[in-house]
N, CA and C atoms as an extended XYZ file, in Angstrom:
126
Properties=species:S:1:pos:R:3:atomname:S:1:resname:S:1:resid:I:1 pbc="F F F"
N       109.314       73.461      131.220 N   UNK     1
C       107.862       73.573      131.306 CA  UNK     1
C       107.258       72.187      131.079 C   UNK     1
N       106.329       71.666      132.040 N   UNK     2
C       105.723       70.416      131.920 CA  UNK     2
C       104.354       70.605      130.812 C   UNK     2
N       104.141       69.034      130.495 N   UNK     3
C       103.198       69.096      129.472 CA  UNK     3
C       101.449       69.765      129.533 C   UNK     3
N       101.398       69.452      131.695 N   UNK     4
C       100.513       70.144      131.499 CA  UNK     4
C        99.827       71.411      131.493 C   UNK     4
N       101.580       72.487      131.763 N   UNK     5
C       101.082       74.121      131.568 CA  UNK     5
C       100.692       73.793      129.824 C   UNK     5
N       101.421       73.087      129.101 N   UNK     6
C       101.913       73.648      127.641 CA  UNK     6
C       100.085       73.342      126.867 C   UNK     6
N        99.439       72.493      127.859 N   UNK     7
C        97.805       71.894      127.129 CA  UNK     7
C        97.144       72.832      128.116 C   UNK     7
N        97.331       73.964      129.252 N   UNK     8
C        96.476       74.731      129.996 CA  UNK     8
C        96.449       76.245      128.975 C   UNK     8
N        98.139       75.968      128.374 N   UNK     9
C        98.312       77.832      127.701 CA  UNK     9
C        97.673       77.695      126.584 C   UNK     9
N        97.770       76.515      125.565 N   UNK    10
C        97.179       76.100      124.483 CA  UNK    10
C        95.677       75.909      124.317 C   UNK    10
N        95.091       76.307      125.099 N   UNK    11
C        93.337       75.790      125.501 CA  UNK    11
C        93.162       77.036      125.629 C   UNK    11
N        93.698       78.013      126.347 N   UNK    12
C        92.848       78.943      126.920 CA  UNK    12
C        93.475       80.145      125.623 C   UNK    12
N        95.081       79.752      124.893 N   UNK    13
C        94.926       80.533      123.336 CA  UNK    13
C        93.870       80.569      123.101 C   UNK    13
N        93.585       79.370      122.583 N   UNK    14
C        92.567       78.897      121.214 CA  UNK    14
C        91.273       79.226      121.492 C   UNK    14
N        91.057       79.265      123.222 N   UNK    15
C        89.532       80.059      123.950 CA  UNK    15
C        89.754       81.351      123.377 C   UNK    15
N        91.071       82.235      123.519 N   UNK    16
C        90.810       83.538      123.667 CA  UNK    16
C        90.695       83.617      121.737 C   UNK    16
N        91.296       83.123      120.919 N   UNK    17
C        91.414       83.443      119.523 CA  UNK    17
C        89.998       83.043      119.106 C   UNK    17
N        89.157       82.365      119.776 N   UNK    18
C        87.510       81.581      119.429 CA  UNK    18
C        86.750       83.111      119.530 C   UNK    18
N        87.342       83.413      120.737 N   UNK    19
C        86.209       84.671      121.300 CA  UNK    19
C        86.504       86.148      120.664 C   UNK    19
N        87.915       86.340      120.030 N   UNK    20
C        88.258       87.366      119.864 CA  UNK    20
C        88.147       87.660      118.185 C   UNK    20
N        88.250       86.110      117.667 N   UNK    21
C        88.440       86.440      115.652 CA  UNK    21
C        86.815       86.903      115.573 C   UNK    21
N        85.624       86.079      116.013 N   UNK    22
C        84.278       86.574      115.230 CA  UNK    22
C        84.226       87.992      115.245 C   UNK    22
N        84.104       88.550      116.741 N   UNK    23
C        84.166       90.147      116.978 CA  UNK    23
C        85.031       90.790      116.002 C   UNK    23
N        85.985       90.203      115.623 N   UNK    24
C        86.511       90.961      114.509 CA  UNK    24
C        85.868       90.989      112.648 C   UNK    24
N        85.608       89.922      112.810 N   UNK    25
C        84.807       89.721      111.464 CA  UNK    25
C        83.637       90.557      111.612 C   UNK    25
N        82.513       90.522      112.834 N   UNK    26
C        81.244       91.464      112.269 CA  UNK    26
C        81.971       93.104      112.966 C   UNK    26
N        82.984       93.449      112.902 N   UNK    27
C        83.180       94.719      112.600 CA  UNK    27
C        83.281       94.936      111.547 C   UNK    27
N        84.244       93.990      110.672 N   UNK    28
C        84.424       94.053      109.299 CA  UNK    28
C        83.082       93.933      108.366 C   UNK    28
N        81.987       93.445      108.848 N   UNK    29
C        80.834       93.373      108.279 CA  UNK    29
C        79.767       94.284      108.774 C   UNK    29
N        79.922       95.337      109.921 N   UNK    30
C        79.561       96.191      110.173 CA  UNK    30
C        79.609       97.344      109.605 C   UNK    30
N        81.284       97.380      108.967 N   UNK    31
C        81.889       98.422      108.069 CA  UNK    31
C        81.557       98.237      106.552 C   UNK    31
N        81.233       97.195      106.055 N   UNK    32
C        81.010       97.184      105.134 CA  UNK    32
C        79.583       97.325      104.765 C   UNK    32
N        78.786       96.828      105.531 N   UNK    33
C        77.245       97.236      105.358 CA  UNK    33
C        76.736       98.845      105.532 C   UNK    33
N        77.623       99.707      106.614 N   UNK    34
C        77.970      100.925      105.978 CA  UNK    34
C        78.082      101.519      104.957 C   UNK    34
N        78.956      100.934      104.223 N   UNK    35
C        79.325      101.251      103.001 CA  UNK    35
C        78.441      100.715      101.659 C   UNK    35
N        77.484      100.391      101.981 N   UNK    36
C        76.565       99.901      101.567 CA  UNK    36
C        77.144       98.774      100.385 C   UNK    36
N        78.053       98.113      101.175 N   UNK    37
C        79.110       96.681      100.235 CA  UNK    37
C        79.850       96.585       99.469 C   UNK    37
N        79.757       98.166       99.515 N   UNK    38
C        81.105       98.991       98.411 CA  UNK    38
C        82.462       98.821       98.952 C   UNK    38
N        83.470       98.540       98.318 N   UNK    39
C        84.776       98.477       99.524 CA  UNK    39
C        85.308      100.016      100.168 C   UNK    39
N        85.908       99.371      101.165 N   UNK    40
C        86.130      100.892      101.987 CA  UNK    40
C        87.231      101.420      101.245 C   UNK    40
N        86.879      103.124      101.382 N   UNK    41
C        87.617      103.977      100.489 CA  UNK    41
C        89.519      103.786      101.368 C   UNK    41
N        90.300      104.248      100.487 N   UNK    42
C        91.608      104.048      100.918 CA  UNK    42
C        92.359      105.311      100.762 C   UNK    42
């Protein structure tokens, strides 16, 4: 594999992990404001 797939797969990771971690955080802050900041029951 040449260097420049290895800086095309590595760019468009770090695009998809940019776009995909926040959406995960305001679920987690969606769920918790639910819970009115109480931690979720287990």
């Amino acid at each position: 594999m040449d260097t420049a797939s290895m800086i095309m797969g590595a760019s468009i990771a770090s695009i998809v992990w940019l776009a995909v971690y926040p959406w995960g955080k305001l679920e987690r802050l969606k769920q918790l404001e639910e819970g009115d900041g109480s931690a979720p029951p287990q």
